[in-house]
N, C-alpha and C positions, 0 to 999 in steps of 0.2 A: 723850472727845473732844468739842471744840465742836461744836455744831449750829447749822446758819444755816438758818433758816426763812423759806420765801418763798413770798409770794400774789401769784399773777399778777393783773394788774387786766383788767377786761372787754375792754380795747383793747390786748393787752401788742407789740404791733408800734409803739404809737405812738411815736414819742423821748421825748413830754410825759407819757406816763401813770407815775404812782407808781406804785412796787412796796412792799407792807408786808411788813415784815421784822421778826424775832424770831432773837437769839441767845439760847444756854443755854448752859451750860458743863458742867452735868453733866445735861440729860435732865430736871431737876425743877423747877425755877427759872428766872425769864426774867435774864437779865444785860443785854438790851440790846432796843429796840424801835423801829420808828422807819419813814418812808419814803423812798424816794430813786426818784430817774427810772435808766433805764436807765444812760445816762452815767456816775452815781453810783456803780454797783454797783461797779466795778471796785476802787474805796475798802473794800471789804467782802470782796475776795478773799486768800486763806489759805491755802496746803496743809492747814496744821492744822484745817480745817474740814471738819463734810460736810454737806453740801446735802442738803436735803431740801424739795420743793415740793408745801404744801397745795392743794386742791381747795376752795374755798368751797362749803358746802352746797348755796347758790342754785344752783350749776351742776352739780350731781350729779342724779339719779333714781335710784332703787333699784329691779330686778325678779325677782323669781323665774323661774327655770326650769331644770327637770330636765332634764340631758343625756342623751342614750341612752350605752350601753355601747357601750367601741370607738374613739372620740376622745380623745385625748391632749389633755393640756394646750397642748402645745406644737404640737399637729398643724396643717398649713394648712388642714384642712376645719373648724375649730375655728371662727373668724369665719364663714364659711358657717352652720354647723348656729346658731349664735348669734343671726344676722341672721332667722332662720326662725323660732326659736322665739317671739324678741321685738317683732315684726314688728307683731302686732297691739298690744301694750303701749304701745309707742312715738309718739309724738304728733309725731317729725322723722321725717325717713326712716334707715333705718338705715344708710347709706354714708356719711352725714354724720355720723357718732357713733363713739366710740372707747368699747370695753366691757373691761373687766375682774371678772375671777373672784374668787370668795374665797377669803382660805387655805386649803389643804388642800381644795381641790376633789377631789368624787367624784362618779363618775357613778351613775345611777339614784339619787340623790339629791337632792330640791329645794335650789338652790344659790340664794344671791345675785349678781348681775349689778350690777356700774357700771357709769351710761353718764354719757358727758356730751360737749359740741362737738367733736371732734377737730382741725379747724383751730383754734380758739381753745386749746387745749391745747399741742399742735405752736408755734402760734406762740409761745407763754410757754417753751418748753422752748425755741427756738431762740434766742428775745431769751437767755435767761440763758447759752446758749453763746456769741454773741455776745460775753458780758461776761465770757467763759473760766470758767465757772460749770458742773461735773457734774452734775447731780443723781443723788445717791445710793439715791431711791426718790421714789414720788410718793405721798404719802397723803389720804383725804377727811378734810375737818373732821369729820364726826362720819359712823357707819357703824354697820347692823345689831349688836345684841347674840343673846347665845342664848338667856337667860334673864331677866337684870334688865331695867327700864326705870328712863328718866331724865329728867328733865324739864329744859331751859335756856332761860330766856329769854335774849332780847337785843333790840337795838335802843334807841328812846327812848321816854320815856313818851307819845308821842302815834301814834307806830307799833312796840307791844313785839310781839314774835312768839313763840312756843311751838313750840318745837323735841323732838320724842317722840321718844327712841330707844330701840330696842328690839326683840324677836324680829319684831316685825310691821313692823321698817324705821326709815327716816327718814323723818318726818314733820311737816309744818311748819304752825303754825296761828296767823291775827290773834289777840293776845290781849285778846279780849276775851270777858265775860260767854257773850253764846250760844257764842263756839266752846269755852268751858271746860263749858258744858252738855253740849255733844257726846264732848268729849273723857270727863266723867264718866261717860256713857250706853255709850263702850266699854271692857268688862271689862278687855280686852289691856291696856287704857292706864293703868290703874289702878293706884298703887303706893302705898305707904308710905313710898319713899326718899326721903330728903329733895330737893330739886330745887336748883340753879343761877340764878344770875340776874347777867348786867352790873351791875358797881355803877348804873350810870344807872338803873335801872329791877327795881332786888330792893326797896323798898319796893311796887311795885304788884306784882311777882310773888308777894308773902308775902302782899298781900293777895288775890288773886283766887286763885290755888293753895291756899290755905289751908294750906300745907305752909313748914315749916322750909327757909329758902334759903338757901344758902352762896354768900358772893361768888364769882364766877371771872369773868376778866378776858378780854380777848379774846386778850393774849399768851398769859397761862397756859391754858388750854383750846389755843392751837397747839402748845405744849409739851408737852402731853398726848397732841394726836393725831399729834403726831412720832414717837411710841413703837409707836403703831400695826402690827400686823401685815399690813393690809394692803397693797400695792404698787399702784398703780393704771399702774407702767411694764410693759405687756403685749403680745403682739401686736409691732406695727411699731416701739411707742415702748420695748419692749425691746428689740428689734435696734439702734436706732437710739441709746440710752444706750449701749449696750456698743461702737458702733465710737464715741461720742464719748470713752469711755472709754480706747479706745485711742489715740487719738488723741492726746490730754491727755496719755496718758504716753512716746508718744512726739515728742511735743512737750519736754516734762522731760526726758528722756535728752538731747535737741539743745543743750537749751539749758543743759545738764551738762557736754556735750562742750566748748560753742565758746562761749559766756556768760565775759566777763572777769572775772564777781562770782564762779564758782567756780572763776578758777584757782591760789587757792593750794591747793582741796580736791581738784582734780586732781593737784601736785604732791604733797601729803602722799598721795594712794593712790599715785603712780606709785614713790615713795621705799619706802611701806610691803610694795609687790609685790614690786619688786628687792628689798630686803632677805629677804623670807622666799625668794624664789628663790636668790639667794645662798646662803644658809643651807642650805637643803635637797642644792645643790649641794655644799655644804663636809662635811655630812654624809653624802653619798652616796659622795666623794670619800673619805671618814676610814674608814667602813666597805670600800669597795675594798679599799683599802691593810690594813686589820686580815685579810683574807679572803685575800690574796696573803701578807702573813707568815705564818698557819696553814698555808699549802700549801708554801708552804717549808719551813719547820719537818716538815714531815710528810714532806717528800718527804727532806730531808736525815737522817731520823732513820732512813728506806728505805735509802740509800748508806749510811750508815754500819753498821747494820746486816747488810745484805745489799751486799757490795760486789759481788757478781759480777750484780747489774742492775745492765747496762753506759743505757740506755734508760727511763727515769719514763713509764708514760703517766697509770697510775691508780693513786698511793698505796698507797692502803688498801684496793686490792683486790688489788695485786700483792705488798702484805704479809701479807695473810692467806695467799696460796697458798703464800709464803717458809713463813709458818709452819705450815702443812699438810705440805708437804713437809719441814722440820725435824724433826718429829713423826714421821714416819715414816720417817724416818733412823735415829732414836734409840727407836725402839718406844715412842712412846710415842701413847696412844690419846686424842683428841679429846671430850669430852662427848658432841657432835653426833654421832660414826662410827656406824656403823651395828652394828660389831663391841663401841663403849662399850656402845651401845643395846641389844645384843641380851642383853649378857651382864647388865644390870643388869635386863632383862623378866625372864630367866630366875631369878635369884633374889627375884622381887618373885610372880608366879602361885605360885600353888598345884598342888601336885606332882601330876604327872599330866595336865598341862591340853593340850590338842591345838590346833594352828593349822592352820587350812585354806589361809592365804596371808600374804606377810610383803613389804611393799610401801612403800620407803626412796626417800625425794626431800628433797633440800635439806635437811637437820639434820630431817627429819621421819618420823614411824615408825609406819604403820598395820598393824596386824596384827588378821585376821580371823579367825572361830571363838571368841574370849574370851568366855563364858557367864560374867558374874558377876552374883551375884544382888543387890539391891536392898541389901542389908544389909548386903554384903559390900565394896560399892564404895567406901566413903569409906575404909573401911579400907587398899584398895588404892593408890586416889589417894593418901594420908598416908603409905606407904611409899612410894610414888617420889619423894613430894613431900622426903621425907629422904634420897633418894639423890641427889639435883639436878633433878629431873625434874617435868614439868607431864605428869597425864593426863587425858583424856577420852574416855569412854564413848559409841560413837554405835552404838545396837542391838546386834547382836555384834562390832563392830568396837573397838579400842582405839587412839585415836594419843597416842602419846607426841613428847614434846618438850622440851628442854634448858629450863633456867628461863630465862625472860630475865634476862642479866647472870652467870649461873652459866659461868662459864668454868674449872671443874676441869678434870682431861685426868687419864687412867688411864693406868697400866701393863698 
């Protein structure tokens, strides 16, 4: 997906202040760069885009502090214990500062804290609503590491600045001579990785770093920290993105509904609905009608059969009974009877064998006192299993029962 990168400028309520901007198209490369006033923006709006709004170093501060156990991320006492803990850190007052957490926040563990203006924030997130702009996440230009450090300069060669990131924060220093003494004199700061520099000023960074500098550009470095896991939308300015969010889309559904530029995509859903409704209805209708001739068919195959049901109510249940009663017109015995059943137990046990109780429900036949032993039973099962018959064994109990689909009938 596109990404549209935006740095609010110091004054972003003005109408006159430029906004710089950075498109990508896949997340690694700048495709487009550029600034425009608020007015402008609107020329840069897209569905196919998502917003993403960096944080300029200059306006961030990084702090430590460990929260106690018991405060949720999302809990309202959260800004509270916050305001406490950073209070002496802090060089503004803390009601006038918007803070966010690190990923994957834990408590009794030293965490990282952003802070930075909250009115100046706020007003940059409202100018880009203004200009119908979501933002998708808010990220810093550059942010604490765990373990590497990394060295960027930037600026010009008459005010280049030393940019340190890494486990000990963000850290900004004039580059020049003594602060590069200082920065060598602390261990933390200390790497072998190659370092970063503006093209305007990677000649004096290779020289005073004494370190291998790879160009990065001010686009590509926001293209980088796009990717960022941080969110700095927390607290009030995530409440406040997710009703803009909803808002936006139900703005789009309106303008779905009653917008002249989607009324052919209106009629093509409204044609595509009635059709599968239609359809479903002609199928629903096809199936009816196939389930009313089966019952016909079933009931006229009853009358003909059995002419003396004068009265149809249930098919195939008032033909089983025709032929139950046929059956026993003509002597002749059912699978299921109880009389098939009894007589096909009695040549399947072993002679001699005593029933304590003999207990016949619905084509079903339990009979208690059958002691067969372990070795003996499959044997047994496989003889009934050849006279038509299912058995099973529960303690001394035995129930038999016709096989499913076995419809022999005895004399």
């Amino acid at each position: 997906m596109t990404t549209l990168i935006f740095c609010p400028p110091p004054q972003p309520e003005s109408p006159d202040a430029r906004w710089h901007y950075v498109i990508t198209h896949d997340g690694l490369s700048v495709a487009e760069e550029g600034t425009a006033s608020v007015s402008d923006l609107a020329a840069y709006r897209s569905p196919d885009f998502s917003v993403v709004v960096l944080v300029p170093a200059k306006f961030l501060s990084w702090h430590r502090a460990q929260l106690p156990q018991g405060v949720a991320l999302n809990s309202v006492r959260m800004r509270a214990v916050l305001e406490g803990l950073l209070e002496e850190q802090l060089l503004d007052e803390p009601a006038s500062l918007h803070f966010a957490l690190s990923p994957g926040f834990q408590a009794n563990t030293p965490q990282w804290v952003a802070a930075c203006d909250k009115r100046w924030l706020a007003q940059g997130i409202k100018a880009l609503e203004t200009a119908s702009f979501t933002p998708r996440k808010i990220v810093p230009e550059w942010e604490p590491t765990s373990h590497e450090v990394h060295w960027h300069v930037s600026g010009t060669p008459a005010h280049a600045q030393l940019t340190v990131q890494g486990p000990e924060g963000v850290n900004h220093f004039p580059l020049t001579p003594d602060a590069m003494a200082m920065v060598r004199s602390t261990p933390a700061l200390i790497t072998d990785i190659p370092a970063t520099a503006e093209p305007l000023v990677s000649d004096l960074a290779a020289q005073l770093l004494a370190h291998t500098v790879t160009p990065l550009t001010v686009a590509a470095r926001w293209v980088l920290a796009s990717r960022s896991a941080w969110n700095l939308a927390q607290f009030e300015l995530a409440s406040s993105t997710r009703l803009r969010l909803q808002k936006r889309v139900q703005e789009g559904w309106r303008d779905w509904l009653h917008a002249p530029r989607w009324r052919a995509t209106r009629w093509g859903a409204a044609v595509l609905l009635g059709t599968n409704l239609l359809g479903l209805n002609v199928m629903a209708w096809q199936e009816k009608r196939q389930l009313e001739q089966a019952s016909a068919e079933v009931r006229s195959m009853l009358s003909r059969s059995f002419p003396e049901v004068k009265v149809v109510v249930d098919a195939p249940l008032q033909m089983e009974r025709e032929v139950r009663l046929l059956e026993l017109a003509t002597g002749v015995r059912s699978a299921d009877s109880l009389e098939a059943m009894l007589d096909v137990l009695s040549g399947t046990l072993a002679p001699g064998s005593v029933l304590q109780s003999v207990d016949y429900s619905a084509g079903e036949l339990r009979v208690k006192g059958v002691e067969v032993a372990p070795a003996e039973s499959a044997a047994l099962m496989a003889r009934l299993q050849g006279r038509g018959y299912a058995g099973k064994a529960q303690g001394n109990t035995l129930v038999v029962q016709p096989r499913p689909g076995d419809s022999r009938s005895q004399r």
